[in-house]
C-alpha positions in Angstrom: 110.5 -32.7 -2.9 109.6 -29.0 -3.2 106.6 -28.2 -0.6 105.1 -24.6 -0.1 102.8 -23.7 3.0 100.1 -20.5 2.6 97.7 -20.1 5.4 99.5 -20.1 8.5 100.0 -16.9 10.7 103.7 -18.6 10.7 106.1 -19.8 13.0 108.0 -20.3 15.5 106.8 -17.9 18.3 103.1 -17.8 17.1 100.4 -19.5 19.5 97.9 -21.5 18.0 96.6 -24.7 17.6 97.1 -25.0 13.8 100.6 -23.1 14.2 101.4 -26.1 16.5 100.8 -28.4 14.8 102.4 -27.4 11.3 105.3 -26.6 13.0 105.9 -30.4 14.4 104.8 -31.9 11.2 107.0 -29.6 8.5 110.0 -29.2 11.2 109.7 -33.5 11.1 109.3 -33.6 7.2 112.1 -31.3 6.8 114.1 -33.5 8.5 113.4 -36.4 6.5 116.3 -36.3 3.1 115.6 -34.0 0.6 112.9 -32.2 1.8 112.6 -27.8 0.8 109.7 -26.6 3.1 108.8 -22.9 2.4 106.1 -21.3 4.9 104.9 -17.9 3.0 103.9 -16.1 6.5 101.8 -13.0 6.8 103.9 -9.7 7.9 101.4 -9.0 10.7 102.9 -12.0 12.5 106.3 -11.5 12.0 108.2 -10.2 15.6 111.5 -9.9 16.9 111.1 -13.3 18.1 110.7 -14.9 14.9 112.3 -12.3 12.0 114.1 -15.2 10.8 114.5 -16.5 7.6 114.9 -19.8 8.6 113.7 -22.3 11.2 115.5 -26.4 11.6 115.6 -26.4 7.6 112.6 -24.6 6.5 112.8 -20.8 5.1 110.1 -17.9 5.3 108.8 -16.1 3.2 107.4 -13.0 4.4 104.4 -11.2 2.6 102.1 -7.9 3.1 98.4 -8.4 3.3 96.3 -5.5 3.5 94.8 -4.5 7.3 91.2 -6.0 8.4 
């Protein structure tokens, strides 16, 4: 199965409740078979600690949004 994430600031490295707990639950479906978990993160997010493309079997996507 094919399953996309929007929303999130991203992970790993991020603090947050929500960024928490999507990384448990997609790092676990990930793990389950034939599972392809994409996480389109916002750039603003996006450190030295966490520039990578992938994370225990799920790939970023990194995207621009415009400044508050």
């Amino acid at each position: 199965m094919k399953i996309g994430v929007i929303g999130t600031r991203g992970f790993p490295e991020i603090q947050g409740g929500i960024e928490t707990h999507c990384m448990e639950l997609y790092t676990r479906i990930a793990s389950l078979g034939d599972n392809e978990i994409t996480i389109y993160r916002r750039k603003p997010y996006v450190n030295s600690k966490n520039k990578n493309a992938e994370f225990k079997n799920i790939r970023f996507v990194d995207f621009h949004v415009p400044k508050e």
